[in-house]
Every structure is written in C-alpha cells, then in structure tokens.
C-alpha positions in Angstrom: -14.1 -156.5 -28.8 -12.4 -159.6 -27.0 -9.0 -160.0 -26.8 -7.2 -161.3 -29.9 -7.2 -165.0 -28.6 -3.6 -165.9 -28.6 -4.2 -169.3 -27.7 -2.3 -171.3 -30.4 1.4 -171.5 -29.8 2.6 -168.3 -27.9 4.6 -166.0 -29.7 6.2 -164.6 -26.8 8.1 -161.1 -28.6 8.7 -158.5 -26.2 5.8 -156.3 -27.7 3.6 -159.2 -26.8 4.9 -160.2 -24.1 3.8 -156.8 -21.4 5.2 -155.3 -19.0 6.2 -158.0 -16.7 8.6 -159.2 -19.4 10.0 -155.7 -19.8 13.9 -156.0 -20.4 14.7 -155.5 -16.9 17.2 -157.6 -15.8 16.8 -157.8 -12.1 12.8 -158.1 -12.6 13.2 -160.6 -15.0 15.5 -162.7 -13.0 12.6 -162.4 -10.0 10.0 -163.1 -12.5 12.0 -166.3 -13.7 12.2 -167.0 -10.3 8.7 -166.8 -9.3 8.0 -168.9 -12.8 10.4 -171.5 -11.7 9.1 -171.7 -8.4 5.9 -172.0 -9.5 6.9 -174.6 -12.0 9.1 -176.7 -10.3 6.7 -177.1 -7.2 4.2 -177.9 -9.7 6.2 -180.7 -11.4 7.6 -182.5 -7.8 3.2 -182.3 -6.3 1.3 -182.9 -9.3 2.6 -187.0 -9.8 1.9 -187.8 -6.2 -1.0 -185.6 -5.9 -2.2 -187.4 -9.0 -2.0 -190.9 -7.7 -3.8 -189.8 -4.6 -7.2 -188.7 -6.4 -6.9 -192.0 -8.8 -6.5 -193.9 -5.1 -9.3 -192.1 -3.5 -11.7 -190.5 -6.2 -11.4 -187.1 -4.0 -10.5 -184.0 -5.8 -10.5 -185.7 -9.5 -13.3 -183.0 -10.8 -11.5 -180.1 -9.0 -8.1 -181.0 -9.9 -8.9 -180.8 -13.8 -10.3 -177.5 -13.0 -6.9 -176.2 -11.2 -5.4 -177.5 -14.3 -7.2 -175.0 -16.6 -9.3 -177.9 -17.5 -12.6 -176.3 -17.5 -16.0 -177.6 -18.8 -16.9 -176.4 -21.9 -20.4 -177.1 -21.5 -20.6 -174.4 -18.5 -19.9 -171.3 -21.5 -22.4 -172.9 -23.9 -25.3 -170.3 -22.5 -23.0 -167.1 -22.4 -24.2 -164.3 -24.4 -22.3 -162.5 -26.8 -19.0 -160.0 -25.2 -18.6 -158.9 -23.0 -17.7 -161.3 -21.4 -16.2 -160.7 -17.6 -14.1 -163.2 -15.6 -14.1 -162.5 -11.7 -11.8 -164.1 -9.4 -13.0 -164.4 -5.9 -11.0 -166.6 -3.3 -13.3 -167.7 -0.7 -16.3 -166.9 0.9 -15.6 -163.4 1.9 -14.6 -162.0 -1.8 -17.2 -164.0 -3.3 -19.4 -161.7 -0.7 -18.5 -158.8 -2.2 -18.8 -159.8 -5.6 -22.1 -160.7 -5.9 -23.6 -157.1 -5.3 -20.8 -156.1 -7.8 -22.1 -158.5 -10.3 -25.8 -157.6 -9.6 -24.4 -153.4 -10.4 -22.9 -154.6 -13.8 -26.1 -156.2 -14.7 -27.9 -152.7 -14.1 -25.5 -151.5 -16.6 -25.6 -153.7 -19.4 -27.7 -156.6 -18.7 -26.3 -158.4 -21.7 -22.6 -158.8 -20.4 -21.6 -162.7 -19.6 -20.1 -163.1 -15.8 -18.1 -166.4 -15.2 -17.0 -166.6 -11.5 -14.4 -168.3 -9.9 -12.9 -169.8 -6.9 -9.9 -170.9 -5.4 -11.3 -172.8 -1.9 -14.3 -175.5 -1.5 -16.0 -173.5 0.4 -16.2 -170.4 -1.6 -17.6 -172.0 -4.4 -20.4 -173.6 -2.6 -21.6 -170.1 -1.4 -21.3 -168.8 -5.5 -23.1 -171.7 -6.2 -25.3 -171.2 -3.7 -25.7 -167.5 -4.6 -25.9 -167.4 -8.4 -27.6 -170.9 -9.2 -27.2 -171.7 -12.8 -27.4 -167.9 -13.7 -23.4 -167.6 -13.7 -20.5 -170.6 -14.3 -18.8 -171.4 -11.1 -14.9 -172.8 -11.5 -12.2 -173.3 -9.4 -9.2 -170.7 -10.4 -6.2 -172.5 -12.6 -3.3 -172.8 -10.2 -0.3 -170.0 -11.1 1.4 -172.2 -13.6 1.8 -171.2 -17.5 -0.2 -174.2 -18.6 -2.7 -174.7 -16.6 -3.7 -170.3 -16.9 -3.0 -170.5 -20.8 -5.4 -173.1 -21.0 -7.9 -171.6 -18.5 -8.0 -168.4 -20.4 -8.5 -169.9 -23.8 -11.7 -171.9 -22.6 -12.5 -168.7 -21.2 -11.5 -166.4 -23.7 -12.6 -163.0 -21.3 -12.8 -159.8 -22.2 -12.1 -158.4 -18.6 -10.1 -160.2 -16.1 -11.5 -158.9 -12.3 -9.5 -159.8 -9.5 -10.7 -159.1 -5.8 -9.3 -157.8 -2.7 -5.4 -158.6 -2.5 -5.6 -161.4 -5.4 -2.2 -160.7 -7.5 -1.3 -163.8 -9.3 2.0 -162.8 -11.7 2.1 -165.4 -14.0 -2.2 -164.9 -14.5 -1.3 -161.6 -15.3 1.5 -162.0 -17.9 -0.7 -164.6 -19.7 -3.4 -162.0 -19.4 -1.6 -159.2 -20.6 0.2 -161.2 -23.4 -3.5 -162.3 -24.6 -4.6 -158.5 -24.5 -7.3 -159.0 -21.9 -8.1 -156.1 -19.7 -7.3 -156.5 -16.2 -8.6 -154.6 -13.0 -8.3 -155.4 -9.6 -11.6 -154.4 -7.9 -12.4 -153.6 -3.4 -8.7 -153.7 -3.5 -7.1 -153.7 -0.4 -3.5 -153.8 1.0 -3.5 -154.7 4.5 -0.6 -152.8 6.8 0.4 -156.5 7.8 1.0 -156.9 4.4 2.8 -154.3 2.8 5.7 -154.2 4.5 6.4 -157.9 3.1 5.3 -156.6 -0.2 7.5 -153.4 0.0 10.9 -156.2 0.0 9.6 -157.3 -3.9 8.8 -153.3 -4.9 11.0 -153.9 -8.0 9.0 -157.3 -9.0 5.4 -155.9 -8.3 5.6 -152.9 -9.8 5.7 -154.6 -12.9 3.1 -156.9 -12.5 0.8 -153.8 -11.0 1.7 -152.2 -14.5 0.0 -155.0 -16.5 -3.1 -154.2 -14.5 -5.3 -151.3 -16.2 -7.4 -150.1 -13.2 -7.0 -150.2 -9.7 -10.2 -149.4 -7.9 -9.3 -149.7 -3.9 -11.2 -150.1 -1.1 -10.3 -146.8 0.8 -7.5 -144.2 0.8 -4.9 -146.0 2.9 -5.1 -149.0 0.4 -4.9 -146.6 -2.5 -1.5 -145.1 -0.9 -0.2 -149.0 -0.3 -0.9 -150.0 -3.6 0.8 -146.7 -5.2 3.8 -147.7 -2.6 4.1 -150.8 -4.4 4.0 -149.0 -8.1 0.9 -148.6 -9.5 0.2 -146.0 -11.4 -1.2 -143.4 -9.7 -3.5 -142.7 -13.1 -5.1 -145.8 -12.6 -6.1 -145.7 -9.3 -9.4 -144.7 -7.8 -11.0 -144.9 -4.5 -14.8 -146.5 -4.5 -15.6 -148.1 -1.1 -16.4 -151.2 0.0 -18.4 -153.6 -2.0 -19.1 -155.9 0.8 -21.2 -152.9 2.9 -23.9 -153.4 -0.2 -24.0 -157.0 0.0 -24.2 -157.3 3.4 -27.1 -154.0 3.8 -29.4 -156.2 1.4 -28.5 -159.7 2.9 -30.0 -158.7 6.7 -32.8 -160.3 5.9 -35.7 -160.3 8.8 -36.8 -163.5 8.1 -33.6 -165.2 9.0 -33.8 -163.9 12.7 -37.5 -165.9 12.8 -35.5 -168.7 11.8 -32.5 -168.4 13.9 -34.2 -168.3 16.8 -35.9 -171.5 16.3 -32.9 -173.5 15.8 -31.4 -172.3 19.1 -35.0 -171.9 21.0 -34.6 -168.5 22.1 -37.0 -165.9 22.1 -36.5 -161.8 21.5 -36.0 -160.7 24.2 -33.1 -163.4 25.3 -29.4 -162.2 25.4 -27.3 -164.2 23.0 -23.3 -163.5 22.8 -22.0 -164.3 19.6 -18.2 -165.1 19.6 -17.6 -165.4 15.4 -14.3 -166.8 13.7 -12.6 -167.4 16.9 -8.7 -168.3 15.9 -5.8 -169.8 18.5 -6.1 -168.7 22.1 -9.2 -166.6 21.8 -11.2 -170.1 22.3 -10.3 -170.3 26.1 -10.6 -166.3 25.9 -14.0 -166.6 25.0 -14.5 -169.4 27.6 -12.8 -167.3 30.6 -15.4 -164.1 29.7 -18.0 -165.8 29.4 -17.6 -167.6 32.8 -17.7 -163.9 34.1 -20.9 -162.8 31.7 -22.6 -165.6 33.5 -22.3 -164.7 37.4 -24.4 -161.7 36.8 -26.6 -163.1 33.7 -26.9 -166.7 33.9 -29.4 -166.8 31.2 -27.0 -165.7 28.4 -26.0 -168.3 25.8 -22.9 -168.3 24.2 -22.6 -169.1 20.3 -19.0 -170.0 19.6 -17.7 -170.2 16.2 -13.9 -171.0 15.3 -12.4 -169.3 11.8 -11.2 -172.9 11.3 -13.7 -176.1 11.9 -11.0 -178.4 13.3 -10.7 -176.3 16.2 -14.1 -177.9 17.5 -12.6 -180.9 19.5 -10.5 -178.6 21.2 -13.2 -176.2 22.3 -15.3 -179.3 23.4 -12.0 -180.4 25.5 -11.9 -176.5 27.4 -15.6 -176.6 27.5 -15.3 -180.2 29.7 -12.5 -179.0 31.6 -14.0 -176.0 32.4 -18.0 -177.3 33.5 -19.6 -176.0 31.2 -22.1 -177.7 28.7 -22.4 -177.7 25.0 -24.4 -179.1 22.2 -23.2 -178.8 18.3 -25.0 -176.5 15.9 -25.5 -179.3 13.6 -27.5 -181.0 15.6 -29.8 -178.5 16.4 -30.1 -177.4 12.8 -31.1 -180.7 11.7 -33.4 -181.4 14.2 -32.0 -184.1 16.1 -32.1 -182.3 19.3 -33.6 -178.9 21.0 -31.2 -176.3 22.6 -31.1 -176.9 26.4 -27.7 -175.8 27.2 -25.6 -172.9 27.6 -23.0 -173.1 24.5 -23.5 -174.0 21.8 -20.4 -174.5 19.1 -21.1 -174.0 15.4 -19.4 -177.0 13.7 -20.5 -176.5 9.9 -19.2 -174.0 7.1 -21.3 -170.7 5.8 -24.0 -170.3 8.7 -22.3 -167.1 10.8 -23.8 -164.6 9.1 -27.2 -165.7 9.9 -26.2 -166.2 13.3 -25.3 -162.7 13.4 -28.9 -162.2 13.0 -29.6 -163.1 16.9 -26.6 -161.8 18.5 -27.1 -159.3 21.3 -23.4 -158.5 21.6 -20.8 -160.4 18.7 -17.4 -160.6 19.7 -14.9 -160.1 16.8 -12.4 -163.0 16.3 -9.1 -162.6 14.8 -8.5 -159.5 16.9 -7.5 -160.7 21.2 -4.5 -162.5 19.0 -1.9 -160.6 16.8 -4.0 -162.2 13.4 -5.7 -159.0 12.1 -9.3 -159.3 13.0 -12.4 -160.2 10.9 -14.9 -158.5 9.2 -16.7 -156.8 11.6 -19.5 -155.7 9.5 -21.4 -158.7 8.7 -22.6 -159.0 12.4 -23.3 -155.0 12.6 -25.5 -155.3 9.4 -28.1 -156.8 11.9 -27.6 -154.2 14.4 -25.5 -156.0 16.6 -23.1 -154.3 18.8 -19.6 -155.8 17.9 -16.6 -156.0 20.0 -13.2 -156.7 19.2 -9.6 -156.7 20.0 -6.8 -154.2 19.4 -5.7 -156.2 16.2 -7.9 -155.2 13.3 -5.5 -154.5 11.1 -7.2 -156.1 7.6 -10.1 -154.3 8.6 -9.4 -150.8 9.1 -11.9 -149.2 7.3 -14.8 -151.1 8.7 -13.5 -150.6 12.5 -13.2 -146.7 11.6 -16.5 -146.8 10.2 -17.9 -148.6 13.3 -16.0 -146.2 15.8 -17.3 -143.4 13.9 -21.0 -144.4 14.7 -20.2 -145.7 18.1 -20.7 -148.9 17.2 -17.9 -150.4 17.6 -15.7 -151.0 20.9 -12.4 -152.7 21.2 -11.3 -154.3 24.5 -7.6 -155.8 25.0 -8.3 -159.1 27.6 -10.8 -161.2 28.4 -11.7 -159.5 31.3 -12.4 -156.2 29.6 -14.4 -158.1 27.2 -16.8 -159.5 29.9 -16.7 -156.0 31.4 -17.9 -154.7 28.2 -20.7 -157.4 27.6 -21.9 -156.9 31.1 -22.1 -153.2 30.8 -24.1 -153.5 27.9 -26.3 -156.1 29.0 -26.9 -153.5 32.2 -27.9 -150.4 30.0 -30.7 -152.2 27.6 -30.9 -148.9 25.4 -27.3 -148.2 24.8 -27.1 -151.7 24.1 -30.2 -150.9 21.1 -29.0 -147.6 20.8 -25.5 -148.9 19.5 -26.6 -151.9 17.6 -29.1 -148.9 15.7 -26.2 -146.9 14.5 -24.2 -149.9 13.3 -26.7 -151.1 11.3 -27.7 -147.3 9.8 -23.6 -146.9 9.2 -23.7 -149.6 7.0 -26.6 -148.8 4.9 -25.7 -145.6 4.6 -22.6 -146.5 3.5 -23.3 -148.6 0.2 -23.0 -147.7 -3.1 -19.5 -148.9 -3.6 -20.5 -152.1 -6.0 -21.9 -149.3 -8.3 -18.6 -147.8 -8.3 -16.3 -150.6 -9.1 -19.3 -152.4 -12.0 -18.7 -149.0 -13.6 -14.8 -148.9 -13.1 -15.4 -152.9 -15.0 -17.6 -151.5 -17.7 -15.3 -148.8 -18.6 -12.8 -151.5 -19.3 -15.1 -153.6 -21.4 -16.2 -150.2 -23.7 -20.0 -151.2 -22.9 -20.4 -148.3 -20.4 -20.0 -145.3 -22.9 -22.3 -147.5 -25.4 -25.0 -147.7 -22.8 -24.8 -144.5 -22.5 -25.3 -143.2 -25.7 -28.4 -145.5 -26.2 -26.3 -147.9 -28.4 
C-alpha cells in the first residue's frame, strides 16, 4: 500500500517526523543548518532567477518543475501501486537505470516507474530512452516546499535514489510521508568520503531514514557503513551500468559511425572521450607522436564539458594540425577529410566508442577521478587511462583483471602505448576481445537491485506466490 499521503498541513511530531529529526541536539542543529542553508539560498536566487525566465522565456517550464510543480497530466496513465520514483542525475545514472527499470518490469510488469532528472541533458537521454512509456521530470530542488509538493503530485510508493544521490531534506519529507526509500548502484567514491567522514554525525541520520542500501561493490559497501548505515541494510549487487551498456553495443551503430567520419574497418581511429583541463593539449602532444609512425590515424576528441571546444580549436591552430566539428559531419554538411575531428554536441560518445581502435580515458592524466571506462570497452575497444580513476574503481579492476585495461602516467607513455598497440594488430584484438567478454559476463546487477526495489514495494513476495 502507498504511503499514508501526508500532504495536507504537516504534522511534524517526533514519531512522524524520522530519524533525521531524532532528538539529537548536535544533529539537529546540523540538520537546521543544512535546512537554513538550503532555505535561505533559495529565498535570496529564486526573485532574480524569476525575473530572468519572465525576461528571457528560458527555463520557465523547468523552473516550475524544480519547484515541485509537476504536471499532472504526466501521472494520468499510471497504473495502480506500486508506484516507483527513481532519481537519476544526469546522463550516466540515467544509464544505469534503464536496464534497472527494464529488471522491475520482468518482475511485476504492472508497477508505475516515474523518472527523474536533475541536468538538461539527462533528461533528453530518458526521454530519449523511455518515450512516452515512463514520465520524465526534473527533480524538486532540496527545499521543504518545493519536495513536499513534488511528493504529493507524486505520491510514490518507493523513493530510488542512484549512485551518490543523498538529498537530506528529500529524505526527511520522505520518511515523514512513510515512503520507502533505497539508494540503488550506490557508490562512495574514495575522493569523497573523506569529506563525507567530517559530517559522520549528520549523515548517519539521514542514511538511517533510508531502508536499503544496495552498493555497487564491496569497497562502497564499507564507505557507506563508515558513514553509518546500517550494516542490516546493506547488500552488495554490482553494477547496473555493465547491463545497460552489454545490450546497448549495438552492431549497427559501428555501420553508421563509420559513415559519418568516412572510415572504413580496417582504419585506426584513437578515441580521446570526456577530455577535462589539461588533458586537451595532452591529447594534442600524443597524438603528434601517434602520427610520425601512423599518419593515417584520426583522432576523435571529446571534452567532458562542450565549452572547452574553442579552446581545443585554438591548440589545434597553434599546433598545425586540422580539424572539422562533428556536427558538421553528422549533418551532412561536409565529408571527413582531416585528421581531428572534435565532437561538439551532447550524448553521441558512446556510439563513438563504437569505432575506436584505442579510447583514451579522460578524467584520469589530471587529479579529477577518471570516467567510466566501460562504455568504450563494451565495443571491444582497448581503453587507456591515467593513474586517477578513483570514481571508477571497480570498472578499472574489472578491466585490469581481463587485461583490458592499461593505465599510463604522461602523454608520452600514452603515445607509447597507442603505438605499441597499433604495432601488434592481435594484441590490439586480443585485448579489445576480453574487454568486451568482461563486461558481458559481468551483468546481472540490474536484476539485483529491481529485486532489492520490489522487496521494498511488497510486490516481489506477491509475484512469487502467483498472487
């Protein structure tokens, strides 16, 4: 049954109130810190902020959203409970949720998913993804209000966060509205705990409003016990992106790949993905180097953040070599002819992956923690990366394990690397082979966390028993 829907005037008792509004003093003074944080920064943005979309017309429709304003036309096709609320952030959690989604449909194909967002481009790709088949929102900012209100419209039976999402005052409403909560591919990077570890005191009582924890790997189970789960609630299911990306390698997206840059299968393409800060000119200098021996090699460059492209056009000048934008080539307007090409638009990498001989890992030459690695070894390409890989541990050990995965600490040992693969065809295969086979093999995980979700919705033990 759904929560009791306490969305008239909030009777805010302790017994109502969870475990975040225990009668600990010094959490209670953090969480009234964090509320009038929240709050005040709220009340000192939202007049100019509001003046600015009447001015411009830009974020009017999203800004009601934030607010907690959500359609009510977008739940008038939801079946009967359960009904599920999944927040995923961007583009990479709403990755992983879709294969988790598509588990909890095997299981009871009558539950109700509502999905949301917090960035633009993350809710194109759910749009993208789910169609009209599941409401797409953007998440209500971490204000009383605007989350009371949210929650109301939504009136879920199960609140999902992903990844590293911990929202306190989400939670509290949550809680106080007797929603279940879980927090699914959980992970708690090693940058990140220690910050986390200062606050101990105020997170372990938001983690105990939380009824499941169901973590990515081991090491995240121990960081999220560190900060005071409950060990009771905690369980270790794997990665939900390995499924997702395992079914997304689709072979007809290399066909089409290779027409927009005009390359045939046997060329060698070099794949730099998600590129951040310095690694642009790193990329530049190896690839200067990949050249003298294989001059045919073309260079895909794409930076983590778009407005990086005028600078890597500005290096690119300076440094003689020539360029055309991937938007142009995708559209049409013009045919590949030069050496680099720089990928100027939002959501394409992973298909780019799909070409890519050798993909270097951005994120990783600079102290910023690395990428996902996995989407480009999905298509059996060999992935390189830096010594910082710190948010993705388990998908580097996973990698090294197969031998698929080699980390290099300059530019120079990462044109070394390319060039020693480009010289040795089959351990170039050979490697790309066991990537690709490491992360198939590895799937499963979205199973795991859907049933960790049904078990909080009741439906799981009802399917079971033929009900």
């Amino acid at each position: 049954m759904r929560g009791n829907g306490r969305c008239g005037k909030a009777d805010l008792s302790s017994q109502d109130r969870g475990g975040l509004f225990r009668p600990d003093k010094a959490v209670n003074l953090l969480y009234r810190a964090y509320a009038a944080l929240t709050g005040g920064l709220f009340l000192a943005c939202f007049p100019p902020f509001w003046i600015y979309t009447r001015l411009s017309g830009r974020y009017k429709k999203d800004l009601k959203e934030r607010l907690g304003y959500l359609p009510p036309h977008l739940f008038h096709s939801l079946l009967p409970p359960p009904r599920i609320w999944i927040h995923a952030v961007s583009l990479g959690e709403v990755g992983a949720a879709a294969p988790i989604i598509g588990a909890l449909r095997d299981i009871d194909p009558r539950c109700s998913v509502i999905l949301s967002t917090t960035t633009e481009h993350g809710r194109k790709l759910a749009q993208n993804t789910f169609g009209q088949n599941i409401p797409v929102v953007y998440a209500p900012i971490d204000f009383v209000g605007s989350v009371r209100k949210a929650l109301c419209r939504v009136r879920p039976d199960v609140l999902v966060f992903l990844e590293t999402e911990i929202w306190p005052v989400w939670i509290a409403e949550a809680r106080r509205m007797q929603i279940k909560i879980a927090l699914v591919n959980g992970r708690i990077s090693v940058r990140s705990i220690g910050g986390y570890l200062k606050f101990r005191p105020f997170f372990r009582e938001v983690l105990n409003n939380i009824d499941c924890f169901s973590m990515i790997g081991k090491e995240d189970a121990e960081r999220i016990m560190a900060l005071g789960a409950e060990p009771g609630k905690i369980r270790v299911s794997g990665n939900a992106k390995f499924d997702g990306l395992a079914g997304a390698a689709d072979p007809s997206t290399k066909k089409e790949m290779r027409q927009i840059v005009n390359v045939g299968p046997s060329q060698r393409v070099f794949v730099a993905g998600s590129t951040r800060g310095r690694e642009q000119a790193m990329v530049l200098e190896a690839f200067k180097e990949i050249l003298r021996p294989f001059p045919d090699t073309i260079l895909i460059i794409a930076p983590r953040h778009i407005s990086r492209v005028p600078e890597i056009e500005t290096l690119l000048d300076k440094s003689g070599l020539t360029y055309q934008l991937w938007s142009k080539l995708a559209s049409g307007a013009s045919r590949r002819t030069e050496p680099v090409i720089i990928v100027d638009v939002f959501g394409v990498l992973f298909k780019i992956y799909s070409i890519a001989s050798v993909t270097f890992c951005g994120g990783s030459l600079v102290p910023l923690g690395g990428q996902n690695p996995l989407e480009a070894a999905a298509w059996g390409s060999v992935v390189i990366y830096g010594p910082s890989m710190e948010d993705f541990l388990d998908a580097k050990a996973l990698l090294e394990k197969a031998g698929a995965g080699m980390m290099v600490s300059s530019p120079k040992g990462l044109a070394e690397k390319v060039i020693w693969l480009f010289n040795h065809p089959d351990a170039l295969y050979d490697c790309g082979r066991r990537g690709r086979q490491a992360v198939v093999k590895n799937s499963g995980a979205a199973q795991k966390h859907a049933m960790v979700i049904a078990e909080l919705t009741g439906q799981l033990e009802a399917v079971g028993s033929g009900q």
